[in-house]
C-alpha positions as CSV (number, residue, x, y, z in Angstrom):
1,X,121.8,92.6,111.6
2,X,121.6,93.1,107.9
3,X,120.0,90.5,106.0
4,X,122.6,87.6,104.4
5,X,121.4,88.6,100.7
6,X,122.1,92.5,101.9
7,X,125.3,91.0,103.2
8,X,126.2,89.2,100.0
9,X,125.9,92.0,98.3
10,X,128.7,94.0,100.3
11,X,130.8,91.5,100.0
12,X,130.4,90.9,96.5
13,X,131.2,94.6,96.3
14,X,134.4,94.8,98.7
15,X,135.5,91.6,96.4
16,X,135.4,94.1,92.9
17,X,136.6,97.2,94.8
18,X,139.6,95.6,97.2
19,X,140.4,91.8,96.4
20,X,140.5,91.8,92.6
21,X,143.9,92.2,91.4
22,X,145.1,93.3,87.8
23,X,145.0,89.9,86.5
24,X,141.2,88.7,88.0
25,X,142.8,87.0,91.0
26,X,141.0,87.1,94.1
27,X,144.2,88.4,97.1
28,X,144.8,86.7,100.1
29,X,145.1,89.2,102.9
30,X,144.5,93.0,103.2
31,X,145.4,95.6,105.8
32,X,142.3,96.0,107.9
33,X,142.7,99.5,108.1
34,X,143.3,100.4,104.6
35,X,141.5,97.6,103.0
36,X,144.6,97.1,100.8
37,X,147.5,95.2,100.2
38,X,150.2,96.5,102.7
39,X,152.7,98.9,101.9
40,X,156.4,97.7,101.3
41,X,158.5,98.3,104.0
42,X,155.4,98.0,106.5
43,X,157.6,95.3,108.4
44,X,160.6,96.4,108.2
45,X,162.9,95.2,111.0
46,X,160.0,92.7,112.5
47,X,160.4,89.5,113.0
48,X,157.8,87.7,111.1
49,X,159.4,84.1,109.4
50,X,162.3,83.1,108.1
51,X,161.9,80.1,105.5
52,X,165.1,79.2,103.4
53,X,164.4,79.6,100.0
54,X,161.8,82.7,100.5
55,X,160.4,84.1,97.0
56,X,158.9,87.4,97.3
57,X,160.6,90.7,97.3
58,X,158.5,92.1,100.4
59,X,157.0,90.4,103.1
60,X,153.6,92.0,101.8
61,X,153.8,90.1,98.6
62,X,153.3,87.1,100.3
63,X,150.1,88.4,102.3
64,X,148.8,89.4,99.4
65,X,148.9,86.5,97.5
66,X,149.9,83.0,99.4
67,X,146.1,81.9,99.0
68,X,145.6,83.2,95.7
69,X,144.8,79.7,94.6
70,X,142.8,79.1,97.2
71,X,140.9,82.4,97.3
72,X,140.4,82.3,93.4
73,X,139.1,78.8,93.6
74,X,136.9,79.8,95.9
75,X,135.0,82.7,94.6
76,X,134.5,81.1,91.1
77,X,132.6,78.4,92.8
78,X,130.6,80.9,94.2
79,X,129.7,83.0,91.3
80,X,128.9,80.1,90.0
81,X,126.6,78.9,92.6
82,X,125.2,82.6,92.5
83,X,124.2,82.0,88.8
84,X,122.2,79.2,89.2
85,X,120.4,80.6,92.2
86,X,119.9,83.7,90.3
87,X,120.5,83.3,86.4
88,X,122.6,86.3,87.2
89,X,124.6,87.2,84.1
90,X,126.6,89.3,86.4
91,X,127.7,86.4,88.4
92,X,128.6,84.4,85.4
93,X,130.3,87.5,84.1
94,X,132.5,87.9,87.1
95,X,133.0,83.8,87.2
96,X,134.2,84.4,83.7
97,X,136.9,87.0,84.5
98,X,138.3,84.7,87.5
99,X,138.9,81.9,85.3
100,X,141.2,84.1,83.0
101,X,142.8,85.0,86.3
102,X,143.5,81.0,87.1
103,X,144.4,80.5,83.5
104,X,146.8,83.3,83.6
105,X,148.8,82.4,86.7
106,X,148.6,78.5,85.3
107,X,150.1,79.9,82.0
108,X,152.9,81.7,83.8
109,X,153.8,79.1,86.3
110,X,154.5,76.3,82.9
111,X,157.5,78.2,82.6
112,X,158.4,76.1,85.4
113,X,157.5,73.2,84.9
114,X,154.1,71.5,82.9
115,X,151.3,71.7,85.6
116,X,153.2,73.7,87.8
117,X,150.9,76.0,89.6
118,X,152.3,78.9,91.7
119,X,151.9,81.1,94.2
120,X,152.4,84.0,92.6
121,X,153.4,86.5,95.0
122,X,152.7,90.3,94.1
123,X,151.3,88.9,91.2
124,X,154.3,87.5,89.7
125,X,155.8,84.1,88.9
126,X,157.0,82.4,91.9
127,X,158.8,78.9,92.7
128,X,156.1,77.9,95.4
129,X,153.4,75.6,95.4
130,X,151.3,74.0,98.2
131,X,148.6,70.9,97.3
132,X,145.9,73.0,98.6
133,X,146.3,75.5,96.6
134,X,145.4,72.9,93.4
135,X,142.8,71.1,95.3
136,X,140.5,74.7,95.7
137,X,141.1,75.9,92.0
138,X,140.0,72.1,90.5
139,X,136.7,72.5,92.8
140,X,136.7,75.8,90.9
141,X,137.0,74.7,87.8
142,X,135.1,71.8,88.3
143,X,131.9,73.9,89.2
144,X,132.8,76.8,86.0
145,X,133.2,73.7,83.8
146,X,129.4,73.1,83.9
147,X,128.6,76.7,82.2
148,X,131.7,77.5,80.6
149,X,131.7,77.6,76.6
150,X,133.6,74.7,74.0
151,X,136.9,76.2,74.5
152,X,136.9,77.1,78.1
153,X,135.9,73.6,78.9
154,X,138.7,72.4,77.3
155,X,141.1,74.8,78.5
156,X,139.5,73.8,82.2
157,X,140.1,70.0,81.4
158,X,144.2,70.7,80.4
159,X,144.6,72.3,83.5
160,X,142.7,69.7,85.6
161,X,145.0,67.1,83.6
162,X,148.5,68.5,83.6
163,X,148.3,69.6,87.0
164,X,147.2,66.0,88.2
165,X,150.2,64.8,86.0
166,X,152.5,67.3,87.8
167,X,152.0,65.6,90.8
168,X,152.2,62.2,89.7
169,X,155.1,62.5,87.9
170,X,156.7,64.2,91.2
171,X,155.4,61.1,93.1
172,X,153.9,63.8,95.6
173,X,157.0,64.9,96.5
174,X,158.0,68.9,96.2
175,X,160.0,70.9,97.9
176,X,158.1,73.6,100.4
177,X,160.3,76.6,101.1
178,X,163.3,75.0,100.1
179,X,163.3,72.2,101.6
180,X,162.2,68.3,100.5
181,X,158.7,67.8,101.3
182,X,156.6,64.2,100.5
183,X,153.4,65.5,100.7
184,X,150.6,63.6,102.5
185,X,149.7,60.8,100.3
186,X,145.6,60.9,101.6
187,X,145.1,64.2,99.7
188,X,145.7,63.4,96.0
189,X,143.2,60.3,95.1
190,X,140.7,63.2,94.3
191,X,143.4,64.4,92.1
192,X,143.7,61.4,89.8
193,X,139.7,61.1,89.9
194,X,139.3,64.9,88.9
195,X,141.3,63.9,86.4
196,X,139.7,60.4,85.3
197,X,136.5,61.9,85.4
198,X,137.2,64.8,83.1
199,X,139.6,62.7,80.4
200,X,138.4,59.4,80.6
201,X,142.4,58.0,81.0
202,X,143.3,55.2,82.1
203,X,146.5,56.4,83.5
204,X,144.4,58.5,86.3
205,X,141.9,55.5,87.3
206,X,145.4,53.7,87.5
207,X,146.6,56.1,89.5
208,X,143.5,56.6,91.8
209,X,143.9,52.5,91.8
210,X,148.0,52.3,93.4
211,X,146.7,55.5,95.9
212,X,143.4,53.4,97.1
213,X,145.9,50.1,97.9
214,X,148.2,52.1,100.2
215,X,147.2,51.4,104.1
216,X,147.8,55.2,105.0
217,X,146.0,56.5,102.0
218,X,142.9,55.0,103.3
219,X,143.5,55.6,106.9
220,X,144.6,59.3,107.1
221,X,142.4,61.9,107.1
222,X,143.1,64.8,104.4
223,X,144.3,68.0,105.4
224,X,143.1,67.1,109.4
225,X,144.4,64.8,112.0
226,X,142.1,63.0,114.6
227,X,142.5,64.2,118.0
228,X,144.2,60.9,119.2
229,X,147.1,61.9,116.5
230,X,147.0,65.6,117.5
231,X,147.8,64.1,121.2
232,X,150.0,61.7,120.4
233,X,152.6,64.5,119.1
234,X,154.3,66.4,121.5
235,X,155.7,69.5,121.3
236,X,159.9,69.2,121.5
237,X,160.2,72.6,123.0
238,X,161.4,72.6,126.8
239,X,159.0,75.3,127.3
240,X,155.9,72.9,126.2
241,X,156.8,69.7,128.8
242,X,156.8,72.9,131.7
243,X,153.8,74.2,130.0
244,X,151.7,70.7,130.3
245,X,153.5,69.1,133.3
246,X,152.9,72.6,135.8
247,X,149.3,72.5,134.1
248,X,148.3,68.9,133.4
249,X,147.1,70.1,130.3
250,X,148.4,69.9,126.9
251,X,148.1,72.4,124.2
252,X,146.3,71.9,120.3
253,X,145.5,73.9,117.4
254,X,142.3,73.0,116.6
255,X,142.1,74.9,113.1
256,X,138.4,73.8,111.8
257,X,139.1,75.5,108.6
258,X,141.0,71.9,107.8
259,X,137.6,70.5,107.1
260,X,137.1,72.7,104.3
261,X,140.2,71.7,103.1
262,X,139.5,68.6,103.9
263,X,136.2,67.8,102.6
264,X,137.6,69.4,99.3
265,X,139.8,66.2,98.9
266,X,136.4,64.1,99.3
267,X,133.9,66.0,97.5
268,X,134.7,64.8,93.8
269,X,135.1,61.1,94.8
270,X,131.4,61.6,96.1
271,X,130.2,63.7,93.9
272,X,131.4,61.4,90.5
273,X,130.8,57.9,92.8
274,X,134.4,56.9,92.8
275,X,135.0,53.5,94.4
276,X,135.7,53.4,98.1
277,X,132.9,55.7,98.5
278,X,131.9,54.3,102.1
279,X,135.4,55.1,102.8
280,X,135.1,58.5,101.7
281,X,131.7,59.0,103.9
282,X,133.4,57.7,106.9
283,X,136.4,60.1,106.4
284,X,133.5,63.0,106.1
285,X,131.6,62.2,109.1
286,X,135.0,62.4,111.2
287,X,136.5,65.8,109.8
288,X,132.7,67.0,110.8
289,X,132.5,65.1,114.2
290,X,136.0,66.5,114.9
291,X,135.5,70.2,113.9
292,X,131.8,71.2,114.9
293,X,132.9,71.8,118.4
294,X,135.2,74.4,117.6
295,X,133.0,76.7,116.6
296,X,132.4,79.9,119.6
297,X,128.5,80.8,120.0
298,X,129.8,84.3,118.1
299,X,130.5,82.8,114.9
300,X,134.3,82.7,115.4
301,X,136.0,79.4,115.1
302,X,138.1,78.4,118.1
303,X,141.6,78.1,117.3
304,X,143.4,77.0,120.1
305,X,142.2,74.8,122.6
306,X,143.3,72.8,125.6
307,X,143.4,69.3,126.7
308,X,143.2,68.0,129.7
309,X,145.1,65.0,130.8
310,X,143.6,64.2,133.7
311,X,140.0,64.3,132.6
312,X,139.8,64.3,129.2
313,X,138.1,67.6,128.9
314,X,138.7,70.0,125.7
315,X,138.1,73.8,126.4
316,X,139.5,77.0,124.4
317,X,142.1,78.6,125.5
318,X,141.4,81.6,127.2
319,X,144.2,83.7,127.7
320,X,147.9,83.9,127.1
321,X,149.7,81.3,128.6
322,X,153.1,81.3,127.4
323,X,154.8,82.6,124.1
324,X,158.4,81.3,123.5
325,X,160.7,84.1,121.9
326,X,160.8,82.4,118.7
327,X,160.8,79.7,116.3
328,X,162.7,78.7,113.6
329,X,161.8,78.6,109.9
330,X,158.1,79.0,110.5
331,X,155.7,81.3,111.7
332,X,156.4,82.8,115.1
333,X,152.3,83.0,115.9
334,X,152.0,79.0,115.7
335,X,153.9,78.6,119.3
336,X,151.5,81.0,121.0
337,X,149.6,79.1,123.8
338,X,146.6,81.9,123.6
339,X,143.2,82.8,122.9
340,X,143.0,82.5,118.9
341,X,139.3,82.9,116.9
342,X,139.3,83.1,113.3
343,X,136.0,84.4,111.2
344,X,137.8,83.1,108.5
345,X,138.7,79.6,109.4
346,X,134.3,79.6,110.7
347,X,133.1,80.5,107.1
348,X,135.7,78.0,105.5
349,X,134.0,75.5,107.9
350,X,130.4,76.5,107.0
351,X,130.8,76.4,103.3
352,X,132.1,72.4,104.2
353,X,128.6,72.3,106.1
354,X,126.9,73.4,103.6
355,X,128.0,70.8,101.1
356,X,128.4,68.1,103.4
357,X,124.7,68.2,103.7
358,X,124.2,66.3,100.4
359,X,126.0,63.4,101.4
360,X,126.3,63.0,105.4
361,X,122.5,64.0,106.8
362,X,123.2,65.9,109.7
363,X,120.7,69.3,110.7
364,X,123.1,70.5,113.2
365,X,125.7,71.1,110.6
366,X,123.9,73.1,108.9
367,X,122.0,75.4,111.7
368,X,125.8,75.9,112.5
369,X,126.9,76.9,109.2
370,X,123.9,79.3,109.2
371,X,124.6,80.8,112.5
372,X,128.0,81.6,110.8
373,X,127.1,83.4,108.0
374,X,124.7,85.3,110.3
375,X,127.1,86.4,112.7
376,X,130.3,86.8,111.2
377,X,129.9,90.2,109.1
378,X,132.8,92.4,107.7
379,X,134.2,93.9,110.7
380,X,134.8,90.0,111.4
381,X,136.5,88.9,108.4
382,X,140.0,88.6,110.4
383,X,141.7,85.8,109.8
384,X,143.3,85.9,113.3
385,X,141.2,87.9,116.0
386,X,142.6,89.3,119.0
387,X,139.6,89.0,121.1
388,X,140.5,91.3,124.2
389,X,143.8,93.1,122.5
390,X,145.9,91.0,125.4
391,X,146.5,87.9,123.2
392,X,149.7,88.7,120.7
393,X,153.0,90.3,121.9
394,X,153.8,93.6,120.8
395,X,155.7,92.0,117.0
396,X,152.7,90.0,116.6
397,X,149.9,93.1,116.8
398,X,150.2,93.0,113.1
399,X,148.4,89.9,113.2
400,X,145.0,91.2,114.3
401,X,144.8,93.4,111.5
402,X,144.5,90.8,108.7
403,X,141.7,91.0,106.6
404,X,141.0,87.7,104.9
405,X,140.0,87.0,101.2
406,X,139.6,83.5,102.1
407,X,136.8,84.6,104.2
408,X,135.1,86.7,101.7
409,X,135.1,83.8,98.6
410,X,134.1,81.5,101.4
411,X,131.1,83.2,103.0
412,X,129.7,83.9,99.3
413,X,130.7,80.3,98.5
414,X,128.4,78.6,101.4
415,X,125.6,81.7,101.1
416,X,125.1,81.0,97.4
417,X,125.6,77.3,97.2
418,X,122.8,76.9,100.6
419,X,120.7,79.6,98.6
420,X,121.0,77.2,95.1
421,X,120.3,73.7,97.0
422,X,117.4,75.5,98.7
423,X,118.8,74.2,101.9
424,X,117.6,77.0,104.2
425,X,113.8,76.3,103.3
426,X,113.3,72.7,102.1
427,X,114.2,69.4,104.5
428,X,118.3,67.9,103.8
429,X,116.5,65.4,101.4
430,X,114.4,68.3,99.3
431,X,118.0,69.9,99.1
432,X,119.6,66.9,97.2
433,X,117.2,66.1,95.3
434,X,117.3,70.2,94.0
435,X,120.8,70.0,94.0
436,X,120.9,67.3,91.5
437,X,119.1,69.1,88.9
438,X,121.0,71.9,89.4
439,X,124.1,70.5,88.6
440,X,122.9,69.4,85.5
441,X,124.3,72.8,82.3
């Protein structure tokens, strides 16, 4: 096993020489094989998805770029938690040319709208937009903002502030794929605070205010459902009531990178002691409590796991167990009933470890988000695995050879942001007391 700072280094390295594309935008998904974006025309004639309102030219224009938020976010975080490990010019360096590549595609995407912020598939301007992909670039931007020069920090705070706005003045509601979508109210408070924080208007506390007074807001739990909710929805397929009334047991996707994602539309509020904060710490210990079991002893996160109605019992799922033909308007791999693991979805969950620490005490979380960076190397970076090549039908093969940028940025993310905070040496109160001084410029 190579060591994790040998490791870092190889990934930093596969990040320069495969993920960056010509605007400093970390990808989304390579081919495996060729550790590139893949070729147009590669799926021709499969069936793959079918959303109305579709804006890419080639199906591998969206692999290549649906996370780019996301990924982007991502990696400047960690070059920035690299630099203050290190005092690595070379981290800040590459942190630097990210930013450009966030404030590039946010420059583009105003010829939408003001605050729009697109998915910009095959590196051009698109009409699509997803929440998370804001939430990752503002804990980007959030982390650069603290080494960045005058007029970067101000460029970082417009951003921050416009795209907040966008959202507000949409009253969370933007179409996804061309359809209506009101987006899930519990994910934007940490918008308006971002955006309080970093301005100082009144308009965002106001905002963060009308959020924190909605019953659901303060319920719901971003980006994850408890299991009770997850149980509670059933499937409307025929083939799902035979699936759980000839087994007794009903089918989940477990999906523990949510609590990245989740924890994400927490951290801020914690970090800059918004009100509510017990609140907040409550909705942390529950995306960990409901997430750390889905983690294999390889590394991989579990994706797909079974419930049993008689007993209560959750195992994975450990073979495929039925696969209808297809489904409408979404992907055709979410209605697999089959053995899914994810290396991407594990390091996503680590890096939430890793941070979580600061806040919500809890050793186990972090000896798990260590024995994921261990373990999951760069033949594991997939961000769907097909464990014994039996799991996807013959359309879906494609599937297993996915090679996740997510994954990358993340890994680096949770190795350099541990390595700053000292966490793998010093006890969890050490860590915060280092990782206070450390956030300071």
């Amino acid at each position: 096993m190579k060591h994790l700072h040998e490791r870092a280094k190889e990934f930093e390295s596969i990040v320069d020489s495969c993920l960056i594309d010509e605007h400093g935008l970390l990808m989304s998904l390579l081919n495996i094989e060729t550790m590139k974006p893949f070729s147009r025309g590669y799926f021709e004639g499969m069936n793959i998805l079918s959303y109305p309102g579709k804006n890419w030219d080639d199906f591998s224009d969206f692999l290549s770029h649906e996370n780019v938020g996301m990924c982007s976010g991502a990696f400047l975080a960690a070059m920035i938690w690299k630099y203050r490990a290190t005092k690595n010019q070379e981290a800040l360096k590459k942190a630097r040319r990210t930013f450009r590549g966030i404030k590039w595609l946010f420059d583009i995407s105003q010829e939408i709208d003001d605050g729009f912020y697109c998915k910009c598939y095959g590196g051009k301007l698109s009409n699509q937009i997803s929440s998370d992909q804001y939430i990752y670039t503002f804990a980007g931007l959030n982390e650069f903002m603290v080494f960045a020069g005058h007029e970067e920090r101000s460029q970082c705070v417009e951003m921050i502030e416009k795209m907040a706005r966008f959202w507000i003045r949409k009253n969370y509601s933007y179409p996804y794929y061309g359809k209506p979508l009101n987006w899930p109210l519990e994910r934007f408070p940490v918008f308006a605070w971002f955006a309080y924080h970093h301005t100082g208007k009144q308009e965002f506390l106001d905002e963060f205010n009308r959020l924190c007074a909605i019953p659901e807001v303060m319920k719901k739990i971003p980006f994850g459902s408890t299991l009770e909710d997850m149980l509670a929805t059933l499937r409307t397929r025929e083939i799902y009531h035979d699936f759980e009334k000839n087994t007794q047991v009903r089918h989940f996707l477990s999906m523990p990178e949510t609590m990245q994602s989740g924890f994400l539309s927490l951290e801020a509020m914690l970090e800059y002691h918004a009100p509510h904060r017990d609140v907040w710490l409550k909705k942390t210990r529950k995306l960990l409590e409901r997430n750390i079991s889905f983690i294999a002893d390889d590394g991989y996160a579990m994706c797909s796991s079974l419930y049993n109605l008689e007993n209560g019992t959750i195992s994975e799922v450990r073979e495929r167990m039925c696969c209808p033909e297809e489904i409408s308007e979404n992907w055709k791999f979410w209605s697999l009933v089959c053995c899914l693991r994810s290396g991407m979805q594990a390091v996503m969950f680590a890096r939430a470890c890793v941070a979580m620490q600061r806040y919500v005490t809890d050793t186990k979380a972090l000896a798990t988000a260590m024995h994921i960076l261990k373990n999951i190397s760069h033949n594991k970076m997939h961000w769907f695995v097909d464990i014994d090549g039996k799991q996807f039908p013959d359309d879906l093969k494609w599937m297993d050879k996915l090679y996740s940028g997510d994954a990358v940025a993340h890994w680096l993310w949770a190795y350099w942001q541990a390595k700053a905070t000292q966490s793998l040496y010093f006890s969890s109160t050490e860590s915060r007391t280092k990782n206070e001084t450390l956030r300071k410029p």
